[in-house]
C-alpha positions as CSV (number, residue, x, y, z in Angstrom):
1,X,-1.6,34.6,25.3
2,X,-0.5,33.3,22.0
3,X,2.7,31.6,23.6
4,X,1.3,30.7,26.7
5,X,-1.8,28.5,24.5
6,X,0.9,26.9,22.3
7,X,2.6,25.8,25.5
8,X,-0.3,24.3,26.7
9,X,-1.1,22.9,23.2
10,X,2.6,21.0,23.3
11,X,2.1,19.8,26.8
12,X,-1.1,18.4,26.3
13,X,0.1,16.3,23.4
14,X,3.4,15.7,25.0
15,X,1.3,14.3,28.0
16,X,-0.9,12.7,25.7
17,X,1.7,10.5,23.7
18,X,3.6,9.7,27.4
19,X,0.4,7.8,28.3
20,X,0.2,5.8,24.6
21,X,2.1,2.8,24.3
22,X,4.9,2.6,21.5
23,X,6.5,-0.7,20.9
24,X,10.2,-0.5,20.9
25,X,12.1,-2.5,18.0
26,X,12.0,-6.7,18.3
27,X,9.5,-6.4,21.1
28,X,5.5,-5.6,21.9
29,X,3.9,-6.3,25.0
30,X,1.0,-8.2,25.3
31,X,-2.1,-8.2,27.6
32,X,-4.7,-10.3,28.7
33,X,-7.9,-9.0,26.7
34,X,-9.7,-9.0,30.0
35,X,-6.9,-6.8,31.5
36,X,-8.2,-3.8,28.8
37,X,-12.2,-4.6,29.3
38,X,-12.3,-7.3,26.6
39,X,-14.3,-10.2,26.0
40,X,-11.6,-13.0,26.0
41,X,-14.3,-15.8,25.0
42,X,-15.3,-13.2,21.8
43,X,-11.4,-12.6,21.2
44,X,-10.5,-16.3,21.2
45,X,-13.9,-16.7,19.2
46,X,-12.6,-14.2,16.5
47,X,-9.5,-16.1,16.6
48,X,-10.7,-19.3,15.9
49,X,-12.8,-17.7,13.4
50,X,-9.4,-16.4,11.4
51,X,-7.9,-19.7,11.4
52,X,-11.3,-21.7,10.5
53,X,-11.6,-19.4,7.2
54,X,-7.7,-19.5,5.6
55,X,-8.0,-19.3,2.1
56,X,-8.5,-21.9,-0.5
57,X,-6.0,-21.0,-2.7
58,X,-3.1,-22.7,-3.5
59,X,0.1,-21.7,-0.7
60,X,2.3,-21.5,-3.8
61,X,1.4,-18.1,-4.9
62,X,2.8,-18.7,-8.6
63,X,0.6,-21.9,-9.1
64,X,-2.4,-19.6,-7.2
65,X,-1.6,-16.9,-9.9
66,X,-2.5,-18.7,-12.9
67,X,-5.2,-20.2,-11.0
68,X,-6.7,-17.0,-11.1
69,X,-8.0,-14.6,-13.6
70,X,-4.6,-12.6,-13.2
71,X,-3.0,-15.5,-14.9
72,X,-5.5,-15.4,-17.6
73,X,-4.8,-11.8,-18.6
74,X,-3.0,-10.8,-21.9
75,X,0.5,-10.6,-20.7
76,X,-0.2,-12.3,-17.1
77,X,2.9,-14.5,-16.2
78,X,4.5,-12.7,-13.1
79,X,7.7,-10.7,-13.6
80,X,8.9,-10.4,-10.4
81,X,9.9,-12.7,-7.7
82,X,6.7,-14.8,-5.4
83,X,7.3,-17.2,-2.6
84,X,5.0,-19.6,-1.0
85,X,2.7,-18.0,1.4
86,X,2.5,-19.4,5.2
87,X,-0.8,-20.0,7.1
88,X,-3.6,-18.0,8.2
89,X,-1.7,-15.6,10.4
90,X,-3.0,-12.8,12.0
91,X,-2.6,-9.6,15.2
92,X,-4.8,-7.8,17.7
93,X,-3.9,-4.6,19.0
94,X,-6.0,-3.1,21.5
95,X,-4.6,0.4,22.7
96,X,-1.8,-0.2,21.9
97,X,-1.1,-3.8,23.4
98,X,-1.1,-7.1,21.7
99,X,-4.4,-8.9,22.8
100,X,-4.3,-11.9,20.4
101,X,-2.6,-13.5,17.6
102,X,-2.5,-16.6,15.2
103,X,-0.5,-18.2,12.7
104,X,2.8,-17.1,12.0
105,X,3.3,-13.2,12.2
106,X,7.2,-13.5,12.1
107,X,6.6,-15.2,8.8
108,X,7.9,-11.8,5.8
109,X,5.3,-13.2,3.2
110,X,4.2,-11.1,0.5
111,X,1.3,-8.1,1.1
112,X,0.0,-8.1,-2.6
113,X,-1.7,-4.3,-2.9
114,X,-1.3,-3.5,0.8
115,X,2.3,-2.4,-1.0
116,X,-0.2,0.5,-2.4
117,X,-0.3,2.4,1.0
118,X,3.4,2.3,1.4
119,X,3.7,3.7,-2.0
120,X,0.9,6.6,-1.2
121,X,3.1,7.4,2.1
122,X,6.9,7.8,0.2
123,X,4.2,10.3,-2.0
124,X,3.0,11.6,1.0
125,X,7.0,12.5,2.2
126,X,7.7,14.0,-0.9
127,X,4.9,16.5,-0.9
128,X,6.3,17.2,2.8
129,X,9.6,17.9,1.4
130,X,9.0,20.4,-1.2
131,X,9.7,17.5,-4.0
132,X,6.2,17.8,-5.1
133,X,4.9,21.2,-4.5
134,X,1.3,19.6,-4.6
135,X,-0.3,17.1,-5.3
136,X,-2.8,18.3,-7.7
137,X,0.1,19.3,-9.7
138,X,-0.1,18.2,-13.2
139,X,3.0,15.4,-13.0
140,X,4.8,15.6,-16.6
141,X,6.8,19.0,-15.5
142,X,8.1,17.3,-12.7
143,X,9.6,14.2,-15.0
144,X,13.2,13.9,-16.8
145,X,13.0,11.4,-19.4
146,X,14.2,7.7,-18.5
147,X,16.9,5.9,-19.7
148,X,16.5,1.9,-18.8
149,X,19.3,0.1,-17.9
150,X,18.9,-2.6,-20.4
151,X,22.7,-4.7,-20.7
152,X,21.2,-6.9,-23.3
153,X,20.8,-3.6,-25.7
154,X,24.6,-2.7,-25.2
155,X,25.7,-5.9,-27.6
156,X,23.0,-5.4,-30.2
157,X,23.7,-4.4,-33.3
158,X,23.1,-0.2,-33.2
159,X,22.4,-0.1,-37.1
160,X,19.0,-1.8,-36.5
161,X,18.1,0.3,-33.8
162,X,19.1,3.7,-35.3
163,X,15.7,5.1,-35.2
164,X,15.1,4.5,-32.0
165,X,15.2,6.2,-28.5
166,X,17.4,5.4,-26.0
167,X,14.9,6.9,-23.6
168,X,11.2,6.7,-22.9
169,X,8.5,9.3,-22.1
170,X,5.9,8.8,-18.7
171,X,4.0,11.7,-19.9
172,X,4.8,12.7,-23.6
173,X,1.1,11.8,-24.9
174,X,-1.7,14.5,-24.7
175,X,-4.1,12.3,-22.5
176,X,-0.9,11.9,-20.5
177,X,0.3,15.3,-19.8
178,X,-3.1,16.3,-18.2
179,X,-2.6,13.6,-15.4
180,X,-1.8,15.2,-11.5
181,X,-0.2,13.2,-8.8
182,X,-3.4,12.5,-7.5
183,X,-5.0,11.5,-10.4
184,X,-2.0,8.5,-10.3
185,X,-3.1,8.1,-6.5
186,X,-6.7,8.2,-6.4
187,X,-6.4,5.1,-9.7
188,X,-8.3,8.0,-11.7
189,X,-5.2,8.6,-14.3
190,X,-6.7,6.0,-17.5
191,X,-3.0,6.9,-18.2
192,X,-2.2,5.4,-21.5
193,X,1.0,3.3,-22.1
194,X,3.3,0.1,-21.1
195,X,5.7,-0.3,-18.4
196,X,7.7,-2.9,-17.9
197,X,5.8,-4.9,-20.8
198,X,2.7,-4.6,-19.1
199,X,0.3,-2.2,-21.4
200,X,-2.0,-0.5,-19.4
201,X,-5.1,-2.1,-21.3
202,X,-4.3,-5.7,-20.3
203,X,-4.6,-5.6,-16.8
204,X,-7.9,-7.1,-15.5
205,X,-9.6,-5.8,-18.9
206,X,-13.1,-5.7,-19.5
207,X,-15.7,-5.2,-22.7
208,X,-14.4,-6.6,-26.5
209,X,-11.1,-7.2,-27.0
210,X,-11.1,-5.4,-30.2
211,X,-11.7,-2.3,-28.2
212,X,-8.9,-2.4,-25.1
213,X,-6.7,-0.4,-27.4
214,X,-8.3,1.7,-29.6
215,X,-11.4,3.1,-26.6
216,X,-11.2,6.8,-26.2
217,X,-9.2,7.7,-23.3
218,X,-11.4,8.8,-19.7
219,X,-10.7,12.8,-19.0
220,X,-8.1,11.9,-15.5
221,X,-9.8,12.2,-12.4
222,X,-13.1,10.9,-14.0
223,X,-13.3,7.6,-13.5
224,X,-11.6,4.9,-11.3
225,X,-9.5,1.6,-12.1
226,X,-8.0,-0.1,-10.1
227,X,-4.8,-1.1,-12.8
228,X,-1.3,-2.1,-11.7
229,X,0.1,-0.9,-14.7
230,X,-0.3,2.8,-13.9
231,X,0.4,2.3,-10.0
232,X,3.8,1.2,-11.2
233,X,4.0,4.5,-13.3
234,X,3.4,6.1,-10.4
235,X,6.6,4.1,-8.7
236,X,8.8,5.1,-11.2
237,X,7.9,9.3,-11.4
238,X,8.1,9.0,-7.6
239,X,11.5,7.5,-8.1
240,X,12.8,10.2,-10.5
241,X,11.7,12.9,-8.2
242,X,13.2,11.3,-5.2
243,X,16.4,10.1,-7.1
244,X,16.9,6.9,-4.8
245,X,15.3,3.8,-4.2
246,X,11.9,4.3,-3.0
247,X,13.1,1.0,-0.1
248,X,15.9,3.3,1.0
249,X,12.8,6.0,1.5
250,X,10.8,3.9,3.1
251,X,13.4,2.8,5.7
252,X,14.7,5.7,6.4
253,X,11.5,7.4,7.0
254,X,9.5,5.4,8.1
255,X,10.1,1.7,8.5
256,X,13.4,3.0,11.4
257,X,11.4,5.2,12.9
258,X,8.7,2.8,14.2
259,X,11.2,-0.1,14.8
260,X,10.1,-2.6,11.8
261,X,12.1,-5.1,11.6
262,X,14.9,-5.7,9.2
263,X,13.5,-8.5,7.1
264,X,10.7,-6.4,5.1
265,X,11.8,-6.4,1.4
266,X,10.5,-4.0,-1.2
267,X,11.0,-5.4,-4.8
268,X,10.4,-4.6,-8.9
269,X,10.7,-6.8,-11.8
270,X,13.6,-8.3,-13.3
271,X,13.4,-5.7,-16.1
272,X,12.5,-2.5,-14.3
273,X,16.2,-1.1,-13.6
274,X,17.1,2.0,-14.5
275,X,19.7,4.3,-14.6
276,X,19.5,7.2,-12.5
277,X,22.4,9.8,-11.8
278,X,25.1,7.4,-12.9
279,X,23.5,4.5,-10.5
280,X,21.8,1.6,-11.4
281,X,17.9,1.7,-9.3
282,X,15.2,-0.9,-9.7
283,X,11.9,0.6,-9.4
284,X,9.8,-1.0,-7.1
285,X,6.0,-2.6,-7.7
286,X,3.2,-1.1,-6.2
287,X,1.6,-4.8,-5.6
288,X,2.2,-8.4,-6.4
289,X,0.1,-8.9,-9.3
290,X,3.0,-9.5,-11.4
291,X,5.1,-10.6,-8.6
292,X,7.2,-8.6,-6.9
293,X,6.4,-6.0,-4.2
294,X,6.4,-5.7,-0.2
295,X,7.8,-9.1,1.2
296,X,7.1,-7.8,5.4
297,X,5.9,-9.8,8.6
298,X,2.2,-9.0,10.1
299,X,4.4,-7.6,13.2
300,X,5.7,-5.3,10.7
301,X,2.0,-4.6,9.1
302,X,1.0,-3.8,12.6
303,X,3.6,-1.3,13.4
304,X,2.6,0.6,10.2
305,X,-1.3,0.3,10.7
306,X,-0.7,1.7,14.0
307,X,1.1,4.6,12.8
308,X,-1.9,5.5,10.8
309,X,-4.1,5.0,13.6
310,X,-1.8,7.6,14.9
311,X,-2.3,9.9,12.7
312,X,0.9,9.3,11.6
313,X,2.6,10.3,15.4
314,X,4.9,7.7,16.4
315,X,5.8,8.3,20.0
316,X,6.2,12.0,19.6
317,X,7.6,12.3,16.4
318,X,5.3,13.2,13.5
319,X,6.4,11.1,10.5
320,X,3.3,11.4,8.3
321,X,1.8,15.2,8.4
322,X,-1.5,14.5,9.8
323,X,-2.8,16.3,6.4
324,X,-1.5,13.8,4.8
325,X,-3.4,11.1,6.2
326,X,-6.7,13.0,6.2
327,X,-5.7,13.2,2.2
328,X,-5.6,9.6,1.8
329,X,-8.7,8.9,4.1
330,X,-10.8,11.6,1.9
331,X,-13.1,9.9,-0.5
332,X,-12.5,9.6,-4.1
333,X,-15.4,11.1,-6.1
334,X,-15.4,8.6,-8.7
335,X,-15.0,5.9,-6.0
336,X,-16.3,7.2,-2.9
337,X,-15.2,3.9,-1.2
338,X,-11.9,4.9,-2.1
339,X,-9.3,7.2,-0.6
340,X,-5.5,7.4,-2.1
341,X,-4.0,4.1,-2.5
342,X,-4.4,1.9,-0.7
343,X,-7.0,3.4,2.0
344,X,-10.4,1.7,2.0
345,X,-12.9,3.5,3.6
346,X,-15.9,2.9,5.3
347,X,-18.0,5.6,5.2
348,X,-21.1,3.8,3.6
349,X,-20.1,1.1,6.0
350,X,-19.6,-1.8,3.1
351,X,-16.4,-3.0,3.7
352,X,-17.4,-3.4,7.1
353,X,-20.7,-3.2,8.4
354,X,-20.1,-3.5,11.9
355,X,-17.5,-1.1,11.9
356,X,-17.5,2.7,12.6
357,X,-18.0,5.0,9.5
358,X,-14.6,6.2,10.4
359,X,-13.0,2.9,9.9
360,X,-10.1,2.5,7.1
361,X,-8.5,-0.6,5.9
362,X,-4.9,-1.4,4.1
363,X,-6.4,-4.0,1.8
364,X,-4.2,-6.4,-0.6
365,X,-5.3,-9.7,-2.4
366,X,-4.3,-12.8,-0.5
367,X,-6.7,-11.5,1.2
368,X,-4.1,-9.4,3.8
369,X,-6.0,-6.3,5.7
370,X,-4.7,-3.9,8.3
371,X,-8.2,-2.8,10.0
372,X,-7.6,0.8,11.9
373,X,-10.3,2.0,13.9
374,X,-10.0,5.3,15.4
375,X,-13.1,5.2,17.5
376,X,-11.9,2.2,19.0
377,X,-8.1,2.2,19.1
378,X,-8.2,-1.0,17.4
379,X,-5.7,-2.7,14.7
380,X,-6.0,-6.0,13.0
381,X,-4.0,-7.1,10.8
382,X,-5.3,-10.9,9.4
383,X,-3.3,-12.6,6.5
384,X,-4.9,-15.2,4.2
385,X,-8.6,-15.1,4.9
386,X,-11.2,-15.0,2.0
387,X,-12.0,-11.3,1.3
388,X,-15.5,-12.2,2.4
389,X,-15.0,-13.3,5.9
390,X,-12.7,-10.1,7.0
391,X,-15.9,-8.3,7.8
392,X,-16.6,-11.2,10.4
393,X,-13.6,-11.1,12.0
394,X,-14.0,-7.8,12.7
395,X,-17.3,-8.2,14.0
396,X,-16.2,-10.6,16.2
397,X,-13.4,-8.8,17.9
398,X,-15.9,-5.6,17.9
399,X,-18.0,-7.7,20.0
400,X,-15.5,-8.4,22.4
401,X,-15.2,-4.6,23.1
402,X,-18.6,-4.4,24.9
403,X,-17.7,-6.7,27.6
């Protein structure tokens, strides 16, 4: 009975994912909205919306930096490389089809924190592989110490330096050997440090100024900030344990599998090399705060939103364990808006009020969001539209569902 109901368990899935649609590589068919039950009056509504609302900020993405408050920060001039962004530029996929789209989504522009829930997913693959045995695992045991590859230090005089390491320690402070990989996940770590030449304390601080170094440390897991600093800690332990490029993880993985394209980029800063079994590896950013980060078209946004709508299934083979999804999708007690970077949730239904509890969203500044809604087999995936009008646009498009 056993066999016989795990045969019927395989066929019904198998059955179910030969009725889905998978987009094969350099090519996704479209439908007329009205073909699928749509609205097309609310679908071209929502569209006009998206391009009626592009962002205010400046299309150079260095000059809208220090525009901004980032540029302000203690240590806030970007590290890694920016580009000018291109125009409001968005996707609708509607079970599974292409039902509208805007702008420019061939256009690789950069995805600012949306970078986070690639990140999550290469932790996600090493849990799967044994390389983290879990991820409430306290992280320091899993961590060599790292040697930077540093070229300007090879013709210094040594004398000067005698004293000091050639190496640095993730983990060798007492706050710091208490943190666990979800801690670094769920932005609950208040890991204490610099990286890169970014201390922890000067990204988006708050209170006196006096105090940013000195406060006591949170207990990890406590309390939540979201900090760029420590996400790129997280980068770098994930790189030791993998020992290669998180990129070439990525691609291999994941980015292949679903038939992304080959212009995504994945980059670090121009200082964050190391040297790692005899081979020179930069470690990637977790966001573009600094610069730096996921360079990827919205086609190639979609195809990864819509493996998460899938539960991490792409056409029959299971590239994310579903646990793994439900992980990052499970709220964060000190931020129960929060799953594991960078999954948004919705369960209070802020982030989108129109939108089913179960909603998620991939959410980087800029603003770029990947809306996935279960309920509805829905992706969006809108680039440069003020934070505050992404709600809207998903309204609209909701609309168009109860034709």
């Amino acid at each position: 009975m056993k066999i016989l109901g795990l045969l019927l368990t395989t066929l019904l899935a198998f059955s179910l994912h030969a009725q889905t649609y998978f987009p094969e590589k350099n090519s996704w068919l479209s439908k007329n909205p009205g073909d699928l039950g749509l609205d097309e009056g609310k679908i071209a509504e929502a569209i006009a919306f998206a391009i009626g609302h592009e962002t205010e900020q400046n299309a150079n993405l260095k000059i809208a930096h220090y525009e901004s408050a980032f540029g302000r920060e203690p240590f806030g001039y970007p590290v890694g490389p920016m580009k000018t962004r291109g125009p409001a530029t968005g996707l609708i996929i509607y079970k599974g089809y292409v039902v509208g789209h805007w702008g420019d989504p061939g256009r690789v522009d950069l995805t600012f924190s949306v970078a986070k829930s690639f990140l999550s997913t290469t932790a996600g693959l090493a849990v799967a592989e044994g390389l983290i045995q879990d991820e409430k695992d306290l992280v320091y045991p899993y961590m060599a110490p790292i040697y930077p590859y540093d070229p300007l230090r090879a013709g210094m005089n040594k004398a000067d330096h005698l004293y000091e390491d050639d190496v640095f320690e993730l983990f060798d402070t007492d706050h710091n050997r208490k943190i666990r990989w979800d801690d670094l996940l769920r932005q609950t770590s208040d890991w204490e440090g610099s990286l890169w030449g970014k201390p922890d304390w000067a990204d988006r601080p708050s209170g006196e100024a006096k105090e940013w170094r000195t406060r006591a440390r949170n207990v990890p897991g406590t309390v939540y900030e979201y900090n760029d600093t420590r996400v790129n800690v997280l980068a770098l332990a994930l790189l030791n344990i993998w020992r290669k490029p998180l990129p070439v993880v990525l691609k291999e993985k994941i980015m292949d599998p679903i038939g992304a394209s080959d212009s995504w980029r994945w980059t670090g800063y121009e200082n964050s090399f190391v040297i790692l079994d005899g081979q020179i590896m930069q470690s990637i950013s977790g966001g573009s705060h600094w610069g730096g980060g996921m360079m990827i078209s919205a086609w190639d946004q979609a195809r990864f939103g819509y493996l998460t709508l899938r539960n991490g299934n792409w056409n029959g083979r299971q590239l994310i364990n579903p646990s793994w999804i439900e992980k990052c999708r499970t709220p964060t007690p000190a931020q129960p808006g929060y799953g594991m970077m960078n999954y948004f949730l919705n369960h209070d239904q802020k982030e989108v009020p129109a939108a089913p509890k179960t909603a998620f969203l991939h959410i980087g500044a800029g603003t770029n969001m990947i809306y996935v809604d279960q309920e509805n087999d829905l992706v969006i995936v809108a680039r440069w539209i003020p934070n505050g009008d992404k709600a809207e646009l998903v309204r609209l498009v909701l609309e168009s569902l109860s034709k």
